[in-house]
C-alpha positions in Angstrom: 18.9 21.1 -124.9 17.4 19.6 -122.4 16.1 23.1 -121.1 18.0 23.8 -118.0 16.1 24.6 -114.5 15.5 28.5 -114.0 15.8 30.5 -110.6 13.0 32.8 -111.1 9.2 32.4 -109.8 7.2 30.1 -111.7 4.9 33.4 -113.2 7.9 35.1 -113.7 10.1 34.5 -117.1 14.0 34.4 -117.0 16.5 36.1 -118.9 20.1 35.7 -118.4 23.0 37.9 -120.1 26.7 35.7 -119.8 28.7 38.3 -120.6 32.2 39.5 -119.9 33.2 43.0 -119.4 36.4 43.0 -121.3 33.9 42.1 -124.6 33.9 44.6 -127.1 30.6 42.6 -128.0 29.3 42.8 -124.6 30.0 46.5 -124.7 28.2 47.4 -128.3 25.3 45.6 -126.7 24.7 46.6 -123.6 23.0 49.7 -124.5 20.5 48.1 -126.1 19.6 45.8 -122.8 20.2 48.8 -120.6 17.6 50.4 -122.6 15.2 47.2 -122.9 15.2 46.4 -119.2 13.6 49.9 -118.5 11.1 48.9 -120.4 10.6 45.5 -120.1 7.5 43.4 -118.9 7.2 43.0 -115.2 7.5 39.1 -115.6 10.4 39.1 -116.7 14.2 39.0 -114.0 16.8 39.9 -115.6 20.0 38.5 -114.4 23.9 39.1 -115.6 26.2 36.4 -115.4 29.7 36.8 -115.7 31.9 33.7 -117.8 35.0 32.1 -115.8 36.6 30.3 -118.5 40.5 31.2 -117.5 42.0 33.6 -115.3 41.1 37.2 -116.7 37.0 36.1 -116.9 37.7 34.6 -113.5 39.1 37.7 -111.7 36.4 39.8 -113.7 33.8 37.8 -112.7 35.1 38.4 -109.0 35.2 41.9 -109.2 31.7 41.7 -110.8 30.0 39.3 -107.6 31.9 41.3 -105.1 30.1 44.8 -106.5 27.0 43.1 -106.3 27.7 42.2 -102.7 28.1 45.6 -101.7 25.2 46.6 -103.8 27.2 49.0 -106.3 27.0 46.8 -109.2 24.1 48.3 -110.8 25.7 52.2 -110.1 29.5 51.2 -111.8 28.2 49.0 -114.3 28.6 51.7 -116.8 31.9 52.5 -115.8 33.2 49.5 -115.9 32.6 48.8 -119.0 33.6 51.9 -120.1 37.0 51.3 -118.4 38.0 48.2 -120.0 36.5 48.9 -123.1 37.4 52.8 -123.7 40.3 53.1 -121.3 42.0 49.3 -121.8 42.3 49.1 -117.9 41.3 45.8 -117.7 42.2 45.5 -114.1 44.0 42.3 -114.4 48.2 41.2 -114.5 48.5 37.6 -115.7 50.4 35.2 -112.8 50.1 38.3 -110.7 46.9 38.1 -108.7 47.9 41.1 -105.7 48.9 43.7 -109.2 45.3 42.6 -110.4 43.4 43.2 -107.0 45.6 46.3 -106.5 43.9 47.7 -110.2 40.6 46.6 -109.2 40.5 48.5 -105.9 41.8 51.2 -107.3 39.3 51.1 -109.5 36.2 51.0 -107.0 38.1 53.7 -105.1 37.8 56.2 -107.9 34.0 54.7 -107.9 33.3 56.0 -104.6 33.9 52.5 -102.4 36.3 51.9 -99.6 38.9 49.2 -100.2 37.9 48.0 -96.8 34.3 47.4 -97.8 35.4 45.8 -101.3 38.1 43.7 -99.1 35.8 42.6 -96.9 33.0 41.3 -99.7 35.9 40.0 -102.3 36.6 36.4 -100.8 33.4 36.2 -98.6 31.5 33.2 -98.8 28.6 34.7 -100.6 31.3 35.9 -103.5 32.6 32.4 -103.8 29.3 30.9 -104.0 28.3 33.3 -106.9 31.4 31.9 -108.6 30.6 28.2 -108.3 26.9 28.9 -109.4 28.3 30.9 -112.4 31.2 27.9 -113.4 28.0 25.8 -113.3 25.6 28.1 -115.3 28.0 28.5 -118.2 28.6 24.5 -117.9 25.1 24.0 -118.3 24.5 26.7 -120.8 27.2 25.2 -122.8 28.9 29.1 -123.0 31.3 29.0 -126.2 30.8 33.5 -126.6 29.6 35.9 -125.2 27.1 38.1 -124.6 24.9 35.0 -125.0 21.0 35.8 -124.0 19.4 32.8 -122.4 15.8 32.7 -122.3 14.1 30.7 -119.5 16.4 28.3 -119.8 15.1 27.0 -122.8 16.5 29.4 -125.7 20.2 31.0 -126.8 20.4 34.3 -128.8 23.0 36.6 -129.7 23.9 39.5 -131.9 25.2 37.0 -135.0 22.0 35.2 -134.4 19.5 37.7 -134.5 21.6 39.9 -137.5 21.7 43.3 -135.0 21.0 44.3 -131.3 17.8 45.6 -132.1 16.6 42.0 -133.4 18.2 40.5 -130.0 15.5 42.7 -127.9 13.1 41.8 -130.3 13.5 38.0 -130.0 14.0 38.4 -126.0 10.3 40.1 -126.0 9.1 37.4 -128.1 10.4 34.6 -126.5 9.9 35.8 -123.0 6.2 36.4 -124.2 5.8 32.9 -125.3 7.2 31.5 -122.1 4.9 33.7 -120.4 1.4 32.5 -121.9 2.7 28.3 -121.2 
């Protein structure tokens, strides 16, 4: 509260994931929305948002933006999540920021992208932009944990909330539904 402004079409309904991908939480779910947004209404966008509250989120949220500059966030999301979560590369060196961008292109290497291509979109302007709009997002969202579902900008849910990740795609089809007939 106050709901927050939305970037979506006004017939269209919003639903943002804040999410990092070194959550084991994240992880568990992300079937489940994988799933859902196969399946989901037309009406509603479906966004992920990474948090940036210290310096791991920060440089996984980079890594995250600079995939979806190049248009490979959608084919490595899997294994990115996989690698952190299965694996425990989490492609990150505290106080050592060339050891962390060394992990993370090799990383996208083994993914199939060129460390020039990743090089080239991991400080452009569009990359940094994404970041600012994301430190603003979770500002506005108030973000405290993650994944946190946020529904048109008007509505929070999450896993303890809704008591299982089947109930969470249950209350985003509800919710989204209810936005959609205002």
């Amino acid at each position: 509260s106050p709901a927050q402004p939305t970037d979506v079409a006004p017939d269209k309904v919003e639903v943002v994931e804040m999410f990092w991908y070194a959550c084991p939480h994240c992880y568990a779910l992300d079937p489940f929305l994988e799933s859902w947004r196969k399946s989901k209404p037309a009406y509603i966008e479906f966004r992920r948002v990474p948090v940036t509250w210290g310096a791991v989120h920060r440089a996984h949220a980079q890594l995250f933006y600079t995939l979806l500059a190049l248009g490979k966030e959608e084919a490595v999301h899997a294994a990115l999540f996989s690698e952190m979560n299965e694996k425990k590369n989490y492609m990150f060196a505290q106080g050592n920021e060339r050891e962390s961008l060394a992990a993370q292109v090799a990383f996208v290497k083994s993914q199939g992208i060129s460390e020039a291509d990743f090089m080239n979109a991991y400080n452009s302007f569009s990359v940094q932009t994404n970041l600012q709009k994301a430190d603003e997002l979770m500002r506005r969202y108030k973000v405290e944990g993650v994944p946190l579902l946020v529904i048109n900008g008007k509505y929070v849910t999450d896993v303890s909330m809704a008591g299982s990740p089947a109930n969470v795609i249950s209350i985003l089809n509800d919710l989204a539904a209810s936005e959609k007939r205002r």
